[in-house]
C-alpha positions as MATLAB code, in Angstrom:
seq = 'XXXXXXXXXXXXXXXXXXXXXXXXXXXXXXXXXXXXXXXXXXXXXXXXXXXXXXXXXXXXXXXXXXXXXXXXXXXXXXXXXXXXXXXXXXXXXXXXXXXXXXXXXXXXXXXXXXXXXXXXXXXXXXXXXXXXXXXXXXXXXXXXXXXXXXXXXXXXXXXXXXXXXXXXXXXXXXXXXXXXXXXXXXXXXXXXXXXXXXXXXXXXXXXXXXXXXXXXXXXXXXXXXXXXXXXXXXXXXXXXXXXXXXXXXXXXXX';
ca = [
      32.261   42.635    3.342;
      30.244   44.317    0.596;
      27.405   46.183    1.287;
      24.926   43.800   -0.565;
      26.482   40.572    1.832;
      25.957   42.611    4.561;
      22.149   43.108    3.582;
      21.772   39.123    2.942;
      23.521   38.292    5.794;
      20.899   40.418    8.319;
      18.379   39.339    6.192;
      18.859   35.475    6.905;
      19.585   36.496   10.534;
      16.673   37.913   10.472;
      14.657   35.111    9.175;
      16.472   32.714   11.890;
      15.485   34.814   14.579;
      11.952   34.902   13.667;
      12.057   31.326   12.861;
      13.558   30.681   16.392;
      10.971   32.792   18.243;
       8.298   30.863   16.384;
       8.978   27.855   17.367;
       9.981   29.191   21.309;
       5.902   30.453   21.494;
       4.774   27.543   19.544;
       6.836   25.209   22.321;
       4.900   26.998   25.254;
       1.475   27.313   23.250;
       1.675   23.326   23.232;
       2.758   23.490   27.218;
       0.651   24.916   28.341;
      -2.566   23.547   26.228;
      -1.156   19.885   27.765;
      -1.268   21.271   31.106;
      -4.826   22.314   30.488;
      -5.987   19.132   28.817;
      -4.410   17.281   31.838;
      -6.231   19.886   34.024;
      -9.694   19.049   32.832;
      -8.797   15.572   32.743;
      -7.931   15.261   36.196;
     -11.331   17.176   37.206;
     -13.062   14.424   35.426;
     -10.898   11.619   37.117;
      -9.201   10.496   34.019;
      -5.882    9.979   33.421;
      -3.793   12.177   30.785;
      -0.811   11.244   28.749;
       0.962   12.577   25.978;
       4.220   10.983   23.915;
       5.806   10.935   20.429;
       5.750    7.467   18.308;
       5.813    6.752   14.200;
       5.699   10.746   13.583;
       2.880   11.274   15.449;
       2.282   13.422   18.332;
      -0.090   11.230   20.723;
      -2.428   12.171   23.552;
      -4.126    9.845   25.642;
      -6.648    9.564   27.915;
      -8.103    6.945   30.303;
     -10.646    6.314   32.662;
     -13.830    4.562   33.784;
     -17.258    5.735   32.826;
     -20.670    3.825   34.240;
     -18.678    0.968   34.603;
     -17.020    0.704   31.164;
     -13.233    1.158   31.246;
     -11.862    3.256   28.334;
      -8.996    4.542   26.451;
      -9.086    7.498   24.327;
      -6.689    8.786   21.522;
      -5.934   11.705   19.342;
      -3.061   11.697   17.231;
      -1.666   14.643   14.829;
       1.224   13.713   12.277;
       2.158   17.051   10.338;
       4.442   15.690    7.334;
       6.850   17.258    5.760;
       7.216   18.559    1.850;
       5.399   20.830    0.159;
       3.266   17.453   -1.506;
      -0.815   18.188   -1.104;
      -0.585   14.359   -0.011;
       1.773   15.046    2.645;
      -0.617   17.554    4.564;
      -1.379   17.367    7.990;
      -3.425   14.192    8.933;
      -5.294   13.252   12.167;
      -7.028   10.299   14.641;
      -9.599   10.420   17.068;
     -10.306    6.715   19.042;
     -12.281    6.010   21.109;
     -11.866    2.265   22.539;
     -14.308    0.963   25.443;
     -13.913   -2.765   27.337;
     -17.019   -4.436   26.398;
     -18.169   -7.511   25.312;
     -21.309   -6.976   22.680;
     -21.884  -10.912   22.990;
     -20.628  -11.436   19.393;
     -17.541  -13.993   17.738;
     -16.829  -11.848   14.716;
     -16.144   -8.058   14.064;
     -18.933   -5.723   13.013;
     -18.385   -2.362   11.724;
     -20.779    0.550   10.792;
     -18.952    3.107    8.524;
     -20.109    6.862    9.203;
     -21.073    8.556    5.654;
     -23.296   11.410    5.518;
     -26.908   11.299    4.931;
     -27.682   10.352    1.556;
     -24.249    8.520    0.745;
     -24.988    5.270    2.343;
     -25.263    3.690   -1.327;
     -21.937    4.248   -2.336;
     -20.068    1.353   -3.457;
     -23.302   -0.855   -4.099;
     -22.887   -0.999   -7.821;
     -19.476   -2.377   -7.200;
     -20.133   -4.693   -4.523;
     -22.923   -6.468   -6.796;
     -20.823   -6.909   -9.600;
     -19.555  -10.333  -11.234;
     -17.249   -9.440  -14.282;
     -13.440   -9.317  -14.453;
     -12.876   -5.425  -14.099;
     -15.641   -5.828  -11.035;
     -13.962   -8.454   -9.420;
     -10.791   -5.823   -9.780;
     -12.721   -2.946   -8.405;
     -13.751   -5.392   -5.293;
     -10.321   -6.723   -4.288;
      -8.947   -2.925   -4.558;
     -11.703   -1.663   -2.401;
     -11.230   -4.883    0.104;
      -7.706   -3.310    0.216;
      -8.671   -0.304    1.238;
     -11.319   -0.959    3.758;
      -9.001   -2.836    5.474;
      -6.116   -0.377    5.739;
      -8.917    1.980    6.367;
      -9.403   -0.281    9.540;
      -5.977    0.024   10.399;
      -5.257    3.759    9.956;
      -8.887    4.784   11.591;
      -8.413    2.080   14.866;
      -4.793    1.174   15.413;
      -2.743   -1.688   14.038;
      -3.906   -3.998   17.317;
      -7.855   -3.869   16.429;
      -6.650   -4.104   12.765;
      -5.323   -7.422   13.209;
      -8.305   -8.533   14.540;
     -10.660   -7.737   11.541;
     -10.555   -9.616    8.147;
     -11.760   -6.744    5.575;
     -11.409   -8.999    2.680;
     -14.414  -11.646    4.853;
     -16.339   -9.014    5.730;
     -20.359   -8.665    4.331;
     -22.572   -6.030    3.934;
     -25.661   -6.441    6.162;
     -28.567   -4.436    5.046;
     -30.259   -1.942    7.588;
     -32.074    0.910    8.097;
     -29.471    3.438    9.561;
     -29.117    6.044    7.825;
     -25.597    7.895    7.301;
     -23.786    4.455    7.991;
     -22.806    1.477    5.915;
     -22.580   -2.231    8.363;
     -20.239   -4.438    7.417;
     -19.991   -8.258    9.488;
     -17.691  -11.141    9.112;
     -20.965  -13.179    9.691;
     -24.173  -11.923    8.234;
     -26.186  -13.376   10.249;
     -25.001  -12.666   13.597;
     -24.659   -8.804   12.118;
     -28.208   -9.117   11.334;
     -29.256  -10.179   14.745;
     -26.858   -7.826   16.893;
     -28.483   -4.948   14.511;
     -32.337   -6.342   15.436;
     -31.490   -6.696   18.892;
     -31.355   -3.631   19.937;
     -27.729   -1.898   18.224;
     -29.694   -0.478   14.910;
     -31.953    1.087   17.076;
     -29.350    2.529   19.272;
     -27.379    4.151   15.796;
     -30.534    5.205   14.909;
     -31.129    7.405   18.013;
     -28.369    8.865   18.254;
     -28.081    9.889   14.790;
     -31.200   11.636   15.251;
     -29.773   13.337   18.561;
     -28.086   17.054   17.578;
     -26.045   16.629   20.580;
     -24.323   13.382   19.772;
     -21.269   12.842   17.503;
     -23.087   10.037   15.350;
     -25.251   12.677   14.379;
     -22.639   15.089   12.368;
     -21.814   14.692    9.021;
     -18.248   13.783   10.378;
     -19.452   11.029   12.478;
     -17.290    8.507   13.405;
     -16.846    4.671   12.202;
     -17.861    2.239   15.138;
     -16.166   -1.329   15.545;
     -17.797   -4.289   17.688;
     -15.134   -6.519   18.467;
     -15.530   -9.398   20.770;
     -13.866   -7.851   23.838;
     -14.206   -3.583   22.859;
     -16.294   -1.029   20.985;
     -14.601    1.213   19.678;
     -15.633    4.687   17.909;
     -12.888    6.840   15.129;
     -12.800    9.373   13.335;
      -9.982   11.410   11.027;
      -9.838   14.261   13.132;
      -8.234   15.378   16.420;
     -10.257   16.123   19.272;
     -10.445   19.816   19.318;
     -11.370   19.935   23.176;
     -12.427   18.217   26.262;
     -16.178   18.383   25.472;
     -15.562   16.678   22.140;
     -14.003   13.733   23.894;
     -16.683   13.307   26.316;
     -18.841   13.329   23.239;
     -17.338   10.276   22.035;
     -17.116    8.529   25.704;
     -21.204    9.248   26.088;
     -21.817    7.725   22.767;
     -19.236    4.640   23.039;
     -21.288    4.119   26.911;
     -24.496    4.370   24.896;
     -24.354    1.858   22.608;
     -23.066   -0.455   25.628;
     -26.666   -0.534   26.329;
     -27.660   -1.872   23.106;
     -26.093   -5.159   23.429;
     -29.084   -8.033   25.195;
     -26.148  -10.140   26.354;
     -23.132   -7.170   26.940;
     -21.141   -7.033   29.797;
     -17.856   -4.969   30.740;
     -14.241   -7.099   30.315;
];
């Protein structure tokens, strides 16, 4: 063996070795943040999970909080290629039994301040290329449904029926497959509640990241596209999916 094959040879060895001790500490890193996250879990009297499915690395949490049973996901997916498209992507759910007292979904998309017009122009217009622009963005909003709450509450919400109900909530957009009942939910008592807490510093509805919120029938449910980075930021999301349980005249817990 030349000298030169020599050097390229202990220079991929080399490589392979650092490669392989990489992925040794990143193995334990990962260990031994589950064992923590089931630690502070289990001091809170919820359950902790983790798995693999579709790509995505999936930790789960359950438990019971004031009476509302819950079930909490984050999910991390890092693709593969070198595509900007194909960077890392993330979930945060949040999905409490609860009956709101309504028949059709209701969603309130979190925007930042200020951005809560976006889309109107669209929306009100009547001509071919606007008709175009609606049916694509009726596409997206409802795999926007899918990818931010899970294929099962997906299923449940027509994106293409929904109707934007005006309010006075600012950094979120309400969408209801019935107008009217959105209208009344919102007076009742819910637009009040999103109001609130958006004003709170110590609630997640209040960041500029805030998550969407879905009132199904039997759940509300709270999302965002980003992990949870710790235990604190989950209970964030479990004291504001309680909260707006309160919101709701006729709610009660499934």
């Amino acid at each position: 063996m030349t000298f030169e094959a020599a050097l390229i040879l202990a220079f991929f060895i080399l490589v392979a070795t650092v490669v392989a001790v990489g992925a040794i500490f990143g193995s334990r890193k990962e260990a031994a943040r589950q064992e923590e996250m089931k630690a502070a879990a289990s001091a809170r009297g919820w359950k902790f999970e983790t798995r693999s499915e579709h790509g995505y690395r999936i930790n789960r949490w359950t438990g019971t909080t004031e009476g509302v049973s819950w079930e909490a996901e984050s999910l991390s997916r890092a693709a593969g290629g070198h595509n900007r498209r194909e960077r890392r992507s993330h979930v945060a759910r949040w999905h409490g039994a609860w009956s709101p007292g309504i028949n059709g979904a209701i969603v309130a998309m979190g925007l930042p301040k200020g951005k809560e017009e976006l889309g109107t122009t669209i929306a009100a217009g009547d001509g071919f290329f606007a008709k175009l622009a609606q049916k694509a963005a009726g596409f997206a909003f409802d795999k926007a449904i899918d990818i931010y709450f899970g294929e099962a509450p997906g299923k449940e919400v027509d994106a293409g029926t929904m109707h934007r109900v005006e309010t006075k909530t600012p950094g979120f957009v309400v969408m209801a497959a019935d107008k009217d009942e959105g209208a009344r939910i919102l007076s009742q008592g819910l637009e009040k509640a999103i109001v609130d807490a958006s004003n709170d510093k110590a609630s997640v509805l209040s960041n500029d990241d805030r998550p969407w919120i879905l009132l199904r029938p039997t759940a509300i449910s709270l999302a965002r596209m980003e992990k949870y980075r710790d235990i604190n930021e989950l209970e964030g999301f479990v004291r504001a999916g309680v909260g707006l349980t309160r919101a709701f005249k006729f709610g009660r817990a499934v």
